[in-house]
C-alpha positions as protocol buffer text, in pm:
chain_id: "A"
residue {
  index: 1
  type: UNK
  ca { x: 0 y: 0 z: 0 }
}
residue {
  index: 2
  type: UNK
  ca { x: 144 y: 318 z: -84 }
}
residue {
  index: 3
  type: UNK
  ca { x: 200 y: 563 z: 142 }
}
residue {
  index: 4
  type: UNK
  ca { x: -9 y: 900 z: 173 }
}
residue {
  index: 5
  type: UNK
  ca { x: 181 y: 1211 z: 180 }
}
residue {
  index: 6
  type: UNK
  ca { x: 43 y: 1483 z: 437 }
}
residue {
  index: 7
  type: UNK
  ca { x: 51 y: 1852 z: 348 }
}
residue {
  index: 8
  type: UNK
  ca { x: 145 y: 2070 z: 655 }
}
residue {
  index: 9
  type: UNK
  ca { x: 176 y: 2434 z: 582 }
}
residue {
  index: 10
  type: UNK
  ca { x: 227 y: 2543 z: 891 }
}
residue {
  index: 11
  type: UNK
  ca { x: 462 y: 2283 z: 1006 }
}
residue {
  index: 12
  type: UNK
  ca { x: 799 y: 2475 z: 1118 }
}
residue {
  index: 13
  type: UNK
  ca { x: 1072 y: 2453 z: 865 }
}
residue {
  index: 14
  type: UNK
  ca { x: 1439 y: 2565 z: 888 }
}
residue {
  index: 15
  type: UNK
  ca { x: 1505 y: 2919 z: 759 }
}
residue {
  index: 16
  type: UNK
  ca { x: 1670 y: 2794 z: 432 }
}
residue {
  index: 17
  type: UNK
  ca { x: 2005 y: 3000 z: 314 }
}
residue {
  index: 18
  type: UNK
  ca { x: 1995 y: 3305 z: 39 }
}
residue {
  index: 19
  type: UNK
  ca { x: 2171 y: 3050 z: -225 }
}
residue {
  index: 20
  type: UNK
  ca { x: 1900 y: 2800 z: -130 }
}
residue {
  index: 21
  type: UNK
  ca { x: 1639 y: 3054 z: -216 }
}
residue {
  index: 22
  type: UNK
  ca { x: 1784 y: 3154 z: -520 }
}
residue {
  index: 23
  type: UNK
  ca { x: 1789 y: 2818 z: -594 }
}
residue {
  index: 24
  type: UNK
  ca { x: 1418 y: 2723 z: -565 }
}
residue {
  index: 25
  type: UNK
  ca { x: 1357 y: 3060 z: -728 }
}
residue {
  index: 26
  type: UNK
  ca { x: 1532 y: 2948 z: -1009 }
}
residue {
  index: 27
  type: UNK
  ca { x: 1357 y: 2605 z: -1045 }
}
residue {
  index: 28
  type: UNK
  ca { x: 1073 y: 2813 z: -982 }
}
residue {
  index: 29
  type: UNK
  ca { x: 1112 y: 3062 z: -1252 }
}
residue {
  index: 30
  type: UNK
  ca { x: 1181 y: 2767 z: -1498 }
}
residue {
  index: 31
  type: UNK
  ca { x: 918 y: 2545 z: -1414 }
}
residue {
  index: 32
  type: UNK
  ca { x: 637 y: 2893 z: -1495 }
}
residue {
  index: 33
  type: UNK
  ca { x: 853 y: 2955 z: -1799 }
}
residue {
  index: 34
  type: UNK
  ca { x: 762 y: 2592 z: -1949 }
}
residue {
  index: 35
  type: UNK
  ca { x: 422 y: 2643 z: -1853 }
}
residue {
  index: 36
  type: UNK
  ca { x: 414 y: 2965 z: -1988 }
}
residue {
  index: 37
  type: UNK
  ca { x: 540 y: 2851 z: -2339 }
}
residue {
  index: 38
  type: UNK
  ca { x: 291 y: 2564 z: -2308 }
}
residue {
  index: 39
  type: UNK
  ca { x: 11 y: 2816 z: -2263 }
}
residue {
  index: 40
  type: UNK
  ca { x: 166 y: 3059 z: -2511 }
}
residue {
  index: 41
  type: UNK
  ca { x: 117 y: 3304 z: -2269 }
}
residue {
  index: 42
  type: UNK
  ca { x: 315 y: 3568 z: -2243 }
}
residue {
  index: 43
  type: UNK
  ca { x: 506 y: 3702 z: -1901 }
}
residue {
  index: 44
  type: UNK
  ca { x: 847 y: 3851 z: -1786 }
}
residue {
  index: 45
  type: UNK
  ca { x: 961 y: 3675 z: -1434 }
}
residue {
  index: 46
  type: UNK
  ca { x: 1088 y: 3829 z: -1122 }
}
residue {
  index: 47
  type: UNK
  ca { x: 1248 y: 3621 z: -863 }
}
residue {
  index: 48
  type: UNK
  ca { x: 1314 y: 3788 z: -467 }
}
residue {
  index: 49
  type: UNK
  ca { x: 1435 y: 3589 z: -150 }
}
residue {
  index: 50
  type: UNK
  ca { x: 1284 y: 3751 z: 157 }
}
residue {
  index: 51
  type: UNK
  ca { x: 1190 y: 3635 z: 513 }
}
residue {
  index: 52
  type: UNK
  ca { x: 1295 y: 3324 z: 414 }
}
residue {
  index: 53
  type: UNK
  ca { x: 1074 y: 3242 z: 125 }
}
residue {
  index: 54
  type: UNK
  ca { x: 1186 y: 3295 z: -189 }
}
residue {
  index: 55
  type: UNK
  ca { x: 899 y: 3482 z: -356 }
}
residue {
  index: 56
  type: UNK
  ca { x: 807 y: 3443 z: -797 }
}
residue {
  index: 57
  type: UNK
  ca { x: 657 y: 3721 z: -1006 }
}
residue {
  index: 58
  type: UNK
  ca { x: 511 y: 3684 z: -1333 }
}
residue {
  index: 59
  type: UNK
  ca { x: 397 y: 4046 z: -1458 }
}
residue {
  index: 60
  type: UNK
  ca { x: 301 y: 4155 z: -1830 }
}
residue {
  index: 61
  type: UNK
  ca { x: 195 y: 4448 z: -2016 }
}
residue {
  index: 62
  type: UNK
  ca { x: -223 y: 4515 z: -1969 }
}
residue {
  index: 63
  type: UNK
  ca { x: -322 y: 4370 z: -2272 }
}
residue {
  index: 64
  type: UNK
  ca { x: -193 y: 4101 z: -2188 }
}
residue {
  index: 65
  type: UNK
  ca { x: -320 y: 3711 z: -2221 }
}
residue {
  index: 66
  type: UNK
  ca { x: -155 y: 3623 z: -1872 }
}
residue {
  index: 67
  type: UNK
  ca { x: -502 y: 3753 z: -1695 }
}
residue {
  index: 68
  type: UNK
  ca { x: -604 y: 3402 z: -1772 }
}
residue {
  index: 69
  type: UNK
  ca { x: -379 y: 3276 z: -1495 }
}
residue {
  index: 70
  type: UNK
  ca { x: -422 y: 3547 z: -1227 }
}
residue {
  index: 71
  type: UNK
  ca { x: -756 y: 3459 z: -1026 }
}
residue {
  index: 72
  type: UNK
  ca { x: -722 y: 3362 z: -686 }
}
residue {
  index: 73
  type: UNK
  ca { x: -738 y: 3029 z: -708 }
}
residue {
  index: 74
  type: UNK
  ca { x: -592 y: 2956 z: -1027 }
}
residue {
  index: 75
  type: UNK
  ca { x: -253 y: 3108 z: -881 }
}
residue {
  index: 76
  type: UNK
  ca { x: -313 y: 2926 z: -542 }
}
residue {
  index: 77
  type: UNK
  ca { x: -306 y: 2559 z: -761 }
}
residue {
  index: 78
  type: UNK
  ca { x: -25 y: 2721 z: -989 }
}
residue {
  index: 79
  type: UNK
  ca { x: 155 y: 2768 z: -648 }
}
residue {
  index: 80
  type: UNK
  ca { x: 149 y: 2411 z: -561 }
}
residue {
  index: 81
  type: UNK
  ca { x: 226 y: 2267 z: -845 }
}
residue {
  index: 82
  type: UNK
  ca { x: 531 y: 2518 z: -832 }
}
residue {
  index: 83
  type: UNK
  ca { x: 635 y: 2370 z: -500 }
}
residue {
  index: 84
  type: UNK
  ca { x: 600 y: 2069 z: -574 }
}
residue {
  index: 85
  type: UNK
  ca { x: 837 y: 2089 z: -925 }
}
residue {
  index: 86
  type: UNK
  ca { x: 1098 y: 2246 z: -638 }
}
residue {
  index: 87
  type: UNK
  ca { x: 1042 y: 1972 z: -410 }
}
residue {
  index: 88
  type: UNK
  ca { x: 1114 y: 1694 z: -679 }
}
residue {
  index: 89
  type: UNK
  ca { x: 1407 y: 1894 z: -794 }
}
residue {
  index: 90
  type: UNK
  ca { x: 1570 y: 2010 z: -443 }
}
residue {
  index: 91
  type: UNK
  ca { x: 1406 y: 1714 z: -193 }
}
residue {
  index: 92
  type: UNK
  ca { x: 1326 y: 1945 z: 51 }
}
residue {
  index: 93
  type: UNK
  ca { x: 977 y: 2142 z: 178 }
}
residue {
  index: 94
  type: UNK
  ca { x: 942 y: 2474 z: -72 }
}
residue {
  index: 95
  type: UNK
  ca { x: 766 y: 2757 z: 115 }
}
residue {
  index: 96
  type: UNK
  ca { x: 759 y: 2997 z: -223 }
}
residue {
  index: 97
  type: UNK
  ca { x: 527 y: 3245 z: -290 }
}
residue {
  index: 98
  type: UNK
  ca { x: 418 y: 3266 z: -640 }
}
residue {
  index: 99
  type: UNK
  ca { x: 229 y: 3586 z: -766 }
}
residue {
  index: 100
  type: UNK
  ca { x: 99 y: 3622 z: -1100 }
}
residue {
  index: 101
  type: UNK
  ca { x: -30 y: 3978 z: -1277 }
}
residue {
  index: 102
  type: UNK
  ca { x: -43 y: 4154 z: -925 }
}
residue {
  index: 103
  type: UNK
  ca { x: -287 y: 3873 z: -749 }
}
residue {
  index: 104
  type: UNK
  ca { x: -134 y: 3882 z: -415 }
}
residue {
  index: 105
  type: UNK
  ca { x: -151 y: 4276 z: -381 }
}
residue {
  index: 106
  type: UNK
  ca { x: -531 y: 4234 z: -524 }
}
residue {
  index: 107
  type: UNK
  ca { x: -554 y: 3978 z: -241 }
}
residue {
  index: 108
  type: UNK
  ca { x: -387 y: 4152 z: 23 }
}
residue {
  index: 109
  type: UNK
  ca { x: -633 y: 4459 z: -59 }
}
residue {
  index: 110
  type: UNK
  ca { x: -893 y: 4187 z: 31 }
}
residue {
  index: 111
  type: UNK
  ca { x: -754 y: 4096 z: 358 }
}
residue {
  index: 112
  type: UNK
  ca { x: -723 y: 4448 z: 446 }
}
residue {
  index: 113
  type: UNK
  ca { x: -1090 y: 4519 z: 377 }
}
residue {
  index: 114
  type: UNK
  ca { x: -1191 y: 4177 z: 590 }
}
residue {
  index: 115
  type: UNK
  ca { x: -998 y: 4291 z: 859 }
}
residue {
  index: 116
  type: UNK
  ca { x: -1135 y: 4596 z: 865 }
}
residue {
  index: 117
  type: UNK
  ca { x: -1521 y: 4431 z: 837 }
}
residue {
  index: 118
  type: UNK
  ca { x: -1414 y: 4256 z: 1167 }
}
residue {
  index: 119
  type: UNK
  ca { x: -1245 y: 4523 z: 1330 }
}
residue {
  index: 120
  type: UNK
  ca { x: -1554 y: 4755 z: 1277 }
}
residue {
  index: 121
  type: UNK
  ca { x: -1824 y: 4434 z: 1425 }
}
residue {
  index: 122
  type: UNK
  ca { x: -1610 y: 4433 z: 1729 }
}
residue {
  index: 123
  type: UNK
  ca { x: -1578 y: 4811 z: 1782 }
}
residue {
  index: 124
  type: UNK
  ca { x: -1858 y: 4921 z: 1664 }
}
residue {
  index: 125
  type: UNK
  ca { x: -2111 y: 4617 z: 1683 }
}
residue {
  index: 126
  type: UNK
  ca { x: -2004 y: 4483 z: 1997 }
}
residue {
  index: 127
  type: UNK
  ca { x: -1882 y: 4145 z: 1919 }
}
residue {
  index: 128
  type: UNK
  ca { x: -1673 y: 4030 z: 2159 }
}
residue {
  index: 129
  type: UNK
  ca { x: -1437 y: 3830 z: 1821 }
}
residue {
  index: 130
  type: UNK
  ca { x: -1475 y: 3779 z: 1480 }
}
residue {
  index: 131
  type: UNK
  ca { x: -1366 y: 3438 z: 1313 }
}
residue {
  index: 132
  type: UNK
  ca { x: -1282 y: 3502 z: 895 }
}
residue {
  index: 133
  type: UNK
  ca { x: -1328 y: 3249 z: 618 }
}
residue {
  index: 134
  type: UNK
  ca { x: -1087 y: 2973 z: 631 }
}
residue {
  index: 135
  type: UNK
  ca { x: -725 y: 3056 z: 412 }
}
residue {
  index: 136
  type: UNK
  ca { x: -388 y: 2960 z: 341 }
}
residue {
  index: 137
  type: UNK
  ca { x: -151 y: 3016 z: 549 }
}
residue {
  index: 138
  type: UNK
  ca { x: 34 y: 3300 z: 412 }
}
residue {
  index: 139
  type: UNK
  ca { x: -296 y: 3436 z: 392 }
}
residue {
  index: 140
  type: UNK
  ca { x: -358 y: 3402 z: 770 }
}
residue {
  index: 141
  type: UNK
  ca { x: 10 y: 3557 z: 801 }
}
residue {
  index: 142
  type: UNK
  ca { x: -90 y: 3902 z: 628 }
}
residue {
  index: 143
  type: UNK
  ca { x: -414 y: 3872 z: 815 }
}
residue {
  index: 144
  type: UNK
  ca { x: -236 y: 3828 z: 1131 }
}
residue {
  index: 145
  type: UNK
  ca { x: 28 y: 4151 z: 1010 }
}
residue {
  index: 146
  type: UNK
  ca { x: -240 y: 4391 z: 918 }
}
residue {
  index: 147
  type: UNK
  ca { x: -484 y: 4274 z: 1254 }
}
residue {
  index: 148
  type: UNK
  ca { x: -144 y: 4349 z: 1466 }
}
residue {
  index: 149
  type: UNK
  ca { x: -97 y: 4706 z: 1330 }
}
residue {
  index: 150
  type: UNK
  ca { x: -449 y: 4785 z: 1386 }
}
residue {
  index: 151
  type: UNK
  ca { x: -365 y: 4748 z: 1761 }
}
residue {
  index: 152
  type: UNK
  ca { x: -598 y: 4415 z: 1775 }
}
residue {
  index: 153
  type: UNK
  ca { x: -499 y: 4016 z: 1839 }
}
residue {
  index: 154
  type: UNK
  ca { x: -541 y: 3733 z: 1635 }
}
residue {
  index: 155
  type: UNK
  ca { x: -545 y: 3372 z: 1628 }
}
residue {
  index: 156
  type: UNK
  ca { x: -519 y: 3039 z: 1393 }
}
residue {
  index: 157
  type: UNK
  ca { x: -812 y: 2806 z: 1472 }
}
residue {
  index: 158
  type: UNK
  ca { x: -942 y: 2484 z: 1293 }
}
residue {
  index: 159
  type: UNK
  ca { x: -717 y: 2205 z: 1106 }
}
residue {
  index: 160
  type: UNK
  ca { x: -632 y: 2189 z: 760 }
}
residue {
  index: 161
  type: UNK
  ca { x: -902 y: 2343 z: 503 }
}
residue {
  index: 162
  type: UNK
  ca { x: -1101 y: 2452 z: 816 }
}
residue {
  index: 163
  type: UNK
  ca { x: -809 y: 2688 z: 962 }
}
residue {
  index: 164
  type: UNK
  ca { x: -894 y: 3031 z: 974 }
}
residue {
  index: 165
  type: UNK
  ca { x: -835 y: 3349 z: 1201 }
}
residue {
  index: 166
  type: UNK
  ca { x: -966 y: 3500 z: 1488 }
}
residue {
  index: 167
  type: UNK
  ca { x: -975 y: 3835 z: 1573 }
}
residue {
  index: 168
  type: UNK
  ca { x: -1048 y: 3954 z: 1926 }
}
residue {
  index: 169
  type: UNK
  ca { x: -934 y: 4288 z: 2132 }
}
residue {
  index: 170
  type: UNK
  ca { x: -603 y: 4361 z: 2213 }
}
């Protein structure tokens, strides 16, 4: 019987070095550049290492045909297949980001308007906390960034699909 392999995001990984990041960037950045051709889409790719992530941009003019590939969830799967491509090729846990025609700024925009939802039913409506939908992980980590500079507290609560933030009063 084969064995079934367990996705943990939030399982705590070593803080890989800068020429390990570049590295999975690079794998990265290869892997989109097949699919890209594949697609015959077209896209230029930026590749960053920071806070130990190494972190994939694929940007193109407006009129651009990449659009296609920059919903939500479409760049969620695209992500996972890109860690997994990294994981075959390096045999270790990828923790990349992966954004694709500005979708993680749209998305953090998003965040920052939930946030804001539940800030105002706990200020203003009384609520003593405020659970959001459930989200990835690095989505609960800008959640958790933008609820701490509003002067509030969060939490992760739930397992796997089901995990999603808190908010309560500082």
């Amino acid at each position: 019987m084969p064995s079934e392999q367990v996705d943990v995001p939030d399982a705590p990984v070593q803080d890989p070095g800068s020429h390990a990041l570049e590295d999975e960037g690079d794998i990265a950045a290869d892997y989109i550049e097949e699919l890209l051709d594949i697609c015959d889409l077209d896209g230029d790719i930026d590749i960053d290492a920071r806070g130990g992530r190494a972190y994939v941009s694929v940007n193109s003019s407006e009129d651009s045909n990449l659009r296609l590939l920059s919903q939500p969830d479409t760049v969620q799967a695209l992500q996972e297949l890109t860690r997994l491509a990294v994981q075959t090729k390096t045999g270790g846990f990828s923790r990349l980001i992966l954004d694709v025609g500005g979708s993680r700024q749209i998305r953090e925009a998003e965040l920052a308007s939930l946030v804001t939802a539940a800030v105002d039913r706990i200020e203003i409506g009384g609520e003593a906390s405020v659970a959001l939908e459930p989200m990835s992980s690095y989505e609960r980590k800008v959640v958790h960034d933008i609820v701490a500079e509003r002067g509030f507290v969060s939490n992760s609560e739930g397992e796997g699909r089901d995990r999603h933030t808190v908010i309560t009063k500082a």
